[in-house]
Backbone as ProteinMPNN parsed JSONL, in Angstrom:
{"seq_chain_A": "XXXXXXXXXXXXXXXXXXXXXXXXXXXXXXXXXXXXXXXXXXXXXXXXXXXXXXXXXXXXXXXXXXXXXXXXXXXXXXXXXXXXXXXXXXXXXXXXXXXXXXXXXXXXXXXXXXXXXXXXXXXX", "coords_chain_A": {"N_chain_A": [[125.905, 159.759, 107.023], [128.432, 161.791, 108.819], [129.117, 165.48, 109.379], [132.854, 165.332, 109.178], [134.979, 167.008, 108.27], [134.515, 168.694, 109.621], [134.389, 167.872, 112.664], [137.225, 166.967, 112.451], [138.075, 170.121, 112.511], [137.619, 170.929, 114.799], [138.608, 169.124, 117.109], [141.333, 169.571, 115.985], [141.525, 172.33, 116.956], [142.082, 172.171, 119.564], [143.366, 173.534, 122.265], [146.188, 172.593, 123.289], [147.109, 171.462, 120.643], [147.139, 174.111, 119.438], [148.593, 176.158, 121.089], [151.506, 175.324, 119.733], [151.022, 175.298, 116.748], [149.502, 177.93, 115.379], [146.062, 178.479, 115.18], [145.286, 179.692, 112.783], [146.694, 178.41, 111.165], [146.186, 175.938, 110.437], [144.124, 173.747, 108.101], [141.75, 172.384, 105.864], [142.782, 171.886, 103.01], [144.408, 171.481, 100.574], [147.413, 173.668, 99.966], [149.318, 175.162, 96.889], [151.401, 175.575, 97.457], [153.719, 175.001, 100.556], [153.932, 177.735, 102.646], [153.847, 178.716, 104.956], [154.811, 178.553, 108.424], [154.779, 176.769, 111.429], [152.44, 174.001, 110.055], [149.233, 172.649, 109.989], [147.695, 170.486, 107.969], [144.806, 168.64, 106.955], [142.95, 166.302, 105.649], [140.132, 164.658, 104.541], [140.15, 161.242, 104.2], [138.643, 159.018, 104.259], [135.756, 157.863, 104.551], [133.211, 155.664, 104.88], [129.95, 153.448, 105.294], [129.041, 151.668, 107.903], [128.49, 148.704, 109.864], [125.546, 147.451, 109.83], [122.462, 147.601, 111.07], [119.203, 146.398, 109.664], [118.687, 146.774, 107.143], [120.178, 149.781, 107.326], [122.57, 151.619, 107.403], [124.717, 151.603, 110.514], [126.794, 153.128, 111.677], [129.64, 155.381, 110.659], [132.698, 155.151, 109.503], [135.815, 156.36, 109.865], [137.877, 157.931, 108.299], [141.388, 159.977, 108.797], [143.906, 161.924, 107.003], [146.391, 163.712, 108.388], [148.741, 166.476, 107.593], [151.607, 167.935, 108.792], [153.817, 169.886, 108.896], [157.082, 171.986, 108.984], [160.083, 173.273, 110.4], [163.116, 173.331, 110.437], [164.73, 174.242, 112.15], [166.096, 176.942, 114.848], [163.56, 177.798, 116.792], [160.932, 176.913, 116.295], [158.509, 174.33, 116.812], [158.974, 170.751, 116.416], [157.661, 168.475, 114.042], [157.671, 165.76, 115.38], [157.233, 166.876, 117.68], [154.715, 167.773, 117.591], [153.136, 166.25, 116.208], [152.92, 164.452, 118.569], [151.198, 165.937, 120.302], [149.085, 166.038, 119.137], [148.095, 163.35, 118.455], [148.029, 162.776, 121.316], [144.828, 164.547, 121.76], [143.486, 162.661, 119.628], [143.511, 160.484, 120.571], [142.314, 160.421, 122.925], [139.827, 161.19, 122.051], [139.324, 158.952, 121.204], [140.205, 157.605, 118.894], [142.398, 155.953, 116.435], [145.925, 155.902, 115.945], [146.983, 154.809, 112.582], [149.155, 155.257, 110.768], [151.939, 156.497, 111.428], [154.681, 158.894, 110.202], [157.523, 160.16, 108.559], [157.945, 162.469, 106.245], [159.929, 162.852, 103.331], [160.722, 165.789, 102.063], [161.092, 168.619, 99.29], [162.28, 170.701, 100.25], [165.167, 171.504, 102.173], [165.286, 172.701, 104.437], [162.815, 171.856, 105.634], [160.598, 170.084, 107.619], [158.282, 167.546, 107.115], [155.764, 165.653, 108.808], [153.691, 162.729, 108.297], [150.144, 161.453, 109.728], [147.416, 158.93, 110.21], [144.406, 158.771, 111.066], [141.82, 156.314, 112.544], [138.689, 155.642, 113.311], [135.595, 154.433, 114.403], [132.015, 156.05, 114.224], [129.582, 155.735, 115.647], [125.922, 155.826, 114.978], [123.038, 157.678, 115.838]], "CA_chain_A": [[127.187, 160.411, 106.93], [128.523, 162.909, 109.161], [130.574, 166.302, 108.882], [133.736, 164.865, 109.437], [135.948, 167.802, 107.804], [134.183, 170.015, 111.163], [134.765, 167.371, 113.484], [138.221, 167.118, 112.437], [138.612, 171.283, 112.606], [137.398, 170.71, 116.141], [139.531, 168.246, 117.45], [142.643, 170.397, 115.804], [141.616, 173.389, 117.549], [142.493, 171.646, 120.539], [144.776, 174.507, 123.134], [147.522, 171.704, 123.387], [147.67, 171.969, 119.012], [147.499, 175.534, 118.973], [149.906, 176.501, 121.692], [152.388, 175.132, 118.839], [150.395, 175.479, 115.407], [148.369, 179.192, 115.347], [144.772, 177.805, 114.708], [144.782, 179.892, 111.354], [147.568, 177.995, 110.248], [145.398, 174.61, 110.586], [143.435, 173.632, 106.996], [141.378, 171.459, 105.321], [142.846, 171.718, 101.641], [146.244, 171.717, 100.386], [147.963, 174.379, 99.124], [149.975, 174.645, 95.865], [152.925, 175.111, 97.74], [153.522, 175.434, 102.065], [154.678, 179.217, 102.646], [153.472, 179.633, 106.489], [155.461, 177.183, 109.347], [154.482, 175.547, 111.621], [151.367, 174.198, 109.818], [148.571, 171.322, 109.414], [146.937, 170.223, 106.346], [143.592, 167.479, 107.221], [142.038, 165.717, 104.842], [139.306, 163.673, 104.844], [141.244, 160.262, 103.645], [137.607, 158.148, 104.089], [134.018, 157.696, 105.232], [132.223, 155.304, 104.676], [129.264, 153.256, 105.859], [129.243, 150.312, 108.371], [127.339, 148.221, 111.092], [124.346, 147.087, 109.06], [121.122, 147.114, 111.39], [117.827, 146.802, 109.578], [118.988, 147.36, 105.986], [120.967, 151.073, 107.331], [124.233, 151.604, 108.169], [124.685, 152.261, 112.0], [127.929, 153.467, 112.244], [130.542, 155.593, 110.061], [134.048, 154.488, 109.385], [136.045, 157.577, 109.196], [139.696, 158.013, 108.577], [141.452, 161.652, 108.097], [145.426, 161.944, 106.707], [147.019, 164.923, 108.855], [150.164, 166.706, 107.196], [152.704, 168.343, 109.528], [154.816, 170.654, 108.496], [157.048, 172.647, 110.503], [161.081, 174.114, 110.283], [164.519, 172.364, 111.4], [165.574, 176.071, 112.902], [165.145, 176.888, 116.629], [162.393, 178.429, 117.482], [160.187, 176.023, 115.57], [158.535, 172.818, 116.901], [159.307, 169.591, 115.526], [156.618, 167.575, 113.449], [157.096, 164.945, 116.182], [156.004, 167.6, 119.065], [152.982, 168.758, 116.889], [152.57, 164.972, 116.398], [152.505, 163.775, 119.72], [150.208, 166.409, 120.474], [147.705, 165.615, 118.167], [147.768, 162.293, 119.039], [146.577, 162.877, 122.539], [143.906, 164.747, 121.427], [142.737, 161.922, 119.116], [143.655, 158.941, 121.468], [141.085, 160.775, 123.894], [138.453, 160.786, 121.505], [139.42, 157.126, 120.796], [140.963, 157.254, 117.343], [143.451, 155.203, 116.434], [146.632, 155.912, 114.849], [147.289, 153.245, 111.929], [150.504, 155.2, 110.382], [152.887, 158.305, 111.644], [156.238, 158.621, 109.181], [158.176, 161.253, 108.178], [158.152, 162.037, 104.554], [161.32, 163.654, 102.688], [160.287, 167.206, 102.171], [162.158, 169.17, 99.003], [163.07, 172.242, 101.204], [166.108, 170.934, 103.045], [164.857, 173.23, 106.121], [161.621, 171.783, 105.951], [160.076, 168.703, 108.192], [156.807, 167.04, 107.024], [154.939, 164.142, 109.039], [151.95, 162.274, 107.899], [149.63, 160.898, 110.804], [146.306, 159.166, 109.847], [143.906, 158.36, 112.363], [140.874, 156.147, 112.267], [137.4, 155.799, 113.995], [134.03, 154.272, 113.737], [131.523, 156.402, 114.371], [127.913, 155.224, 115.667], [125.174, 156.916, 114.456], [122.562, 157.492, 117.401]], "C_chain_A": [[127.22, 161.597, 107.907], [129.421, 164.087, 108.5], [131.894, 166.07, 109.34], [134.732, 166.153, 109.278], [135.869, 169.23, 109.457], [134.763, 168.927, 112.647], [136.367, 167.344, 113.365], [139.008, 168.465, 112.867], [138.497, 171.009, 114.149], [138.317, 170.473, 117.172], [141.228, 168.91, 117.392], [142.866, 171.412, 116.618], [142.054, 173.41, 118.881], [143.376, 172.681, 121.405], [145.959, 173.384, 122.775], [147.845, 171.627, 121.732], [148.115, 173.136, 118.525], [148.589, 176.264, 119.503], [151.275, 176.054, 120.681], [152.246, 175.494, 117.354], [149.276, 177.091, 115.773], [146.969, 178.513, 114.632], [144.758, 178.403, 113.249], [146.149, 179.077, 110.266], [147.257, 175.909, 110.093], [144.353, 174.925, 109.413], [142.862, 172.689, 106.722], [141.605, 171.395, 103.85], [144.25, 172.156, 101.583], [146.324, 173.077, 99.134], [148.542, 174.414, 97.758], [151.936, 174.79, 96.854], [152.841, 175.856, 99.168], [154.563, 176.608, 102.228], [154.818, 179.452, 104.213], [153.804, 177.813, 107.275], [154.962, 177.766, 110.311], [152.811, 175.733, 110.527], [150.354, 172.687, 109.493], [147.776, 171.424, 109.235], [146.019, 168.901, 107.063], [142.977, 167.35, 106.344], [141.051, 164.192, 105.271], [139.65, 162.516, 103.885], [139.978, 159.34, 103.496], [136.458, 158.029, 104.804], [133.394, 156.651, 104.548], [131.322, 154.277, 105.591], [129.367, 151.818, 106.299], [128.511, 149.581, 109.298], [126.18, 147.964, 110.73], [123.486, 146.932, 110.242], [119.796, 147.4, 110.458], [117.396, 147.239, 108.301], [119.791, 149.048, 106.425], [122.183, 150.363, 107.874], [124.209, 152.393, 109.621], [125.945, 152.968, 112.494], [128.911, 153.849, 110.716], [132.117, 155.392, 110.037], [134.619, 155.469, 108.985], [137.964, 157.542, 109.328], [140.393, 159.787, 108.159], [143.225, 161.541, 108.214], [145.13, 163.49, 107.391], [148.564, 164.923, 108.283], [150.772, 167.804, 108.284], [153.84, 169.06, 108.97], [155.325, 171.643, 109.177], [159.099, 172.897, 109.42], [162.037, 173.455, 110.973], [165.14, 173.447, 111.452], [165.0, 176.248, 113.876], [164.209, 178.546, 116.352], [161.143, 177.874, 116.943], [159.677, 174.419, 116.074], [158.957, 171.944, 115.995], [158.093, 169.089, 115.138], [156.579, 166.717, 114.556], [156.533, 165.646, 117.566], [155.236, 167.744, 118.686], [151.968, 167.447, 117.024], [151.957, 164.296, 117.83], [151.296, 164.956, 120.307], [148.721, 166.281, 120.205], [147.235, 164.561, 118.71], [147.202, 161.951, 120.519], [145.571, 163.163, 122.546], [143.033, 163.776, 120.702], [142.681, 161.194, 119.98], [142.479, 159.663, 122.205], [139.412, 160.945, 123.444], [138.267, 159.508, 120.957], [139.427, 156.561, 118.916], [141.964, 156.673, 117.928], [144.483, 155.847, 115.451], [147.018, 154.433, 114.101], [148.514, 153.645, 111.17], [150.756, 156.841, 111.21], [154.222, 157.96, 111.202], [156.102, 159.855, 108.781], [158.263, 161.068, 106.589], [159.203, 163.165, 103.783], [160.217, 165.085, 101.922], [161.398, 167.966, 100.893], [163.227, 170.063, 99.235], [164.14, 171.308, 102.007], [165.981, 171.32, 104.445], [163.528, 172.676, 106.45], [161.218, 170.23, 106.942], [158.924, 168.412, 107.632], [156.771, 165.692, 107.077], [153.648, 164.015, 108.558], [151.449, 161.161, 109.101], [148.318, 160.556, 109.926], [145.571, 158.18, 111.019], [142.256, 157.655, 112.059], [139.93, 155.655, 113.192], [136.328, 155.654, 113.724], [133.196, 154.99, 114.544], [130.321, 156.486, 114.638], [126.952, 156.505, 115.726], [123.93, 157.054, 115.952], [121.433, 157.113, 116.104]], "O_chain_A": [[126.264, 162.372, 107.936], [130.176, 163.957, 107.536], [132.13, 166.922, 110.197], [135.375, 166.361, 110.307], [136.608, 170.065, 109.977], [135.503, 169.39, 113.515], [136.886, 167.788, 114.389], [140.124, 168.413, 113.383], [139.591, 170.863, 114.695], [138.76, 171.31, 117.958], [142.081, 168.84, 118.276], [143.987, 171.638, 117.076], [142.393, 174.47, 119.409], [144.529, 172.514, 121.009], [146.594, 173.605, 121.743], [149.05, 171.756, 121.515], [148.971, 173.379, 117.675], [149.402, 176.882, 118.816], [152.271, 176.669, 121.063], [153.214, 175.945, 116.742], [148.298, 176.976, 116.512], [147.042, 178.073, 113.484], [144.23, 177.674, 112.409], [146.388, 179.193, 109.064], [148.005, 174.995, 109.744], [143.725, 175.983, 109.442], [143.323, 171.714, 107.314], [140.683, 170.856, 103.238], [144.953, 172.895, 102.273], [145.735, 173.352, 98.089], [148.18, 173.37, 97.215], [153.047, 174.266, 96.774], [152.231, 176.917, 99.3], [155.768, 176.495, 102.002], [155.674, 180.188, 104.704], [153.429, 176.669, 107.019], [154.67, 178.962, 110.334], [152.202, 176.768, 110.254], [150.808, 171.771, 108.806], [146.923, 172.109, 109.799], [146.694, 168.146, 107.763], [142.265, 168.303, 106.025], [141.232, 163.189, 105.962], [139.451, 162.767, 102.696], [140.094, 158.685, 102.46], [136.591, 158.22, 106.013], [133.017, 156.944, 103.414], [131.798, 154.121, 106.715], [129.659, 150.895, 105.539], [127.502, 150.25, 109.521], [125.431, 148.388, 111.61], [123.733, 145.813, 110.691], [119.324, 148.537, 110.474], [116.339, 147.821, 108.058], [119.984, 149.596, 105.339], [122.572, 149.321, 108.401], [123.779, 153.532, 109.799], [126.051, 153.338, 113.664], [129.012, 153.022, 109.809], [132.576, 155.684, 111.141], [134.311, 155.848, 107.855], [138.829, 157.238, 110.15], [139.875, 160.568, 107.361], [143.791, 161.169, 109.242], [144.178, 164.237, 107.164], [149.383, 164.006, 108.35], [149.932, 168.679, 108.497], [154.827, 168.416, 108.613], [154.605, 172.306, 109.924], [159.283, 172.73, 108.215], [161.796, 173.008, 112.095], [166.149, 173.619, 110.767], [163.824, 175.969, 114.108], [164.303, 179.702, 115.94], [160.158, 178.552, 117.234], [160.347, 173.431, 115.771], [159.295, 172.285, 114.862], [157.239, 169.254, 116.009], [155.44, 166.678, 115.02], [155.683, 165.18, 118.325], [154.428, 168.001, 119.578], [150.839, 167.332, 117.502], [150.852, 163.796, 118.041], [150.361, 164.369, 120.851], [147.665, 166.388, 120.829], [146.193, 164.559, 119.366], [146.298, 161.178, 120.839], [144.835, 162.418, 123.193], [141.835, 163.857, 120.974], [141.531, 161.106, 120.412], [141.424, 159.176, 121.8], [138.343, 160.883, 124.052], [137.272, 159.077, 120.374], [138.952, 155.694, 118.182], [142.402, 156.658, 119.079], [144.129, 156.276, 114.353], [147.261, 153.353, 114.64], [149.169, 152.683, 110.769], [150.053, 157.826, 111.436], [154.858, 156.999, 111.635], [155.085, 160.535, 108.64], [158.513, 160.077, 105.903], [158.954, 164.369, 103.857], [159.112, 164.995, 101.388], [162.571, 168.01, 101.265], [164.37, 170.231, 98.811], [163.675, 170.262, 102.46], [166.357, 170.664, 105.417], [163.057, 172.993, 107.542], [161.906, 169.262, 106.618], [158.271, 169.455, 107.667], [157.206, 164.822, 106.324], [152.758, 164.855, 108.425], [152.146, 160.192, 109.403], [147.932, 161.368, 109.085], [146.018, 157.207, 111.627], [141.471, 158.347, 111.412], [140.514, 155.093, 114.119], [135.771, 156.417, 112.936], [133.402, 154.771, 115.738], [129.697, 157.303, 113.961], [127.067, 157.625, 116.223], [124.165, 156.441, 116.993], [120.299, 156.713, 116.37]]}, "name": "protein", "num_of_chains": 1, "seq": "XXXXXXXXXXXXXXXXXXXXXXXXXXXXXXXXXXXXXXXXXXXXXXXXXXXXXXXXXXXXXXXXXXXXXXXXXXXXXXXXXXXXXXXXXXXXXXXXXXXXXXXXXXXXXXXXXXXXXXXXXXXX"}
């Protein structure tokens, strides 16, 4: 197993994420309720073990849900700029996205996308 929840902070910290998201407004645990915009929530959505050589597992299978949250008032990116951002950053480390959708939000000013991105991971 690796640390996935660090590799993920990593990857977020990205200049091209932060120039839109303030790195302290990037998490790994959900709130009880989102106070601070723009902002994204990462969870670790799955790990587990794959590639059998030799009786071990050679390779981790890792998936991580990103939440997006952000403000339909100017001066505020959109979830899909934060999104497409992200997504370069993963595509270049050769994740895959397998969903990105918008999910109804109760705040009427509010946006929130869900991106989840997945990646096997060989162990050396």
């Amino acid at each position: 197993m690796i640390n996935a929840k660090k590799l993920y902070a990593e990857l977020l910290s990205d200049s091209r994420v932060t120039t839109l998201v303030p790195e302290e407004n990037i998490c790994s645990s959900y709130p009880n309720e989102i106070e601070i915009f723009p902002c994204i929530i990462f969870l670790d959505d799955n790990q587990s073990d794959s590639e059998y050589n030799d009786n071990k597992s050679g390779a981790d299978d890792c998936s991580v849900m990103i939440h997006i949250f952000s403000k339909k008032l100017d001066g505020y990116s959109t979830t899909s700029e934060i999104g497409i951002k992200i997504a370069e950053v993963m595509n270049e480390d050769l994740w895959h996205c397998s969903q990105n959708r918008e999910v109804s939000d109760p705040d009427p000013d509010a946006e929130h996308r869900v991106m989840v991105f997945n990646k096997s991971i060989y162990n050396n």
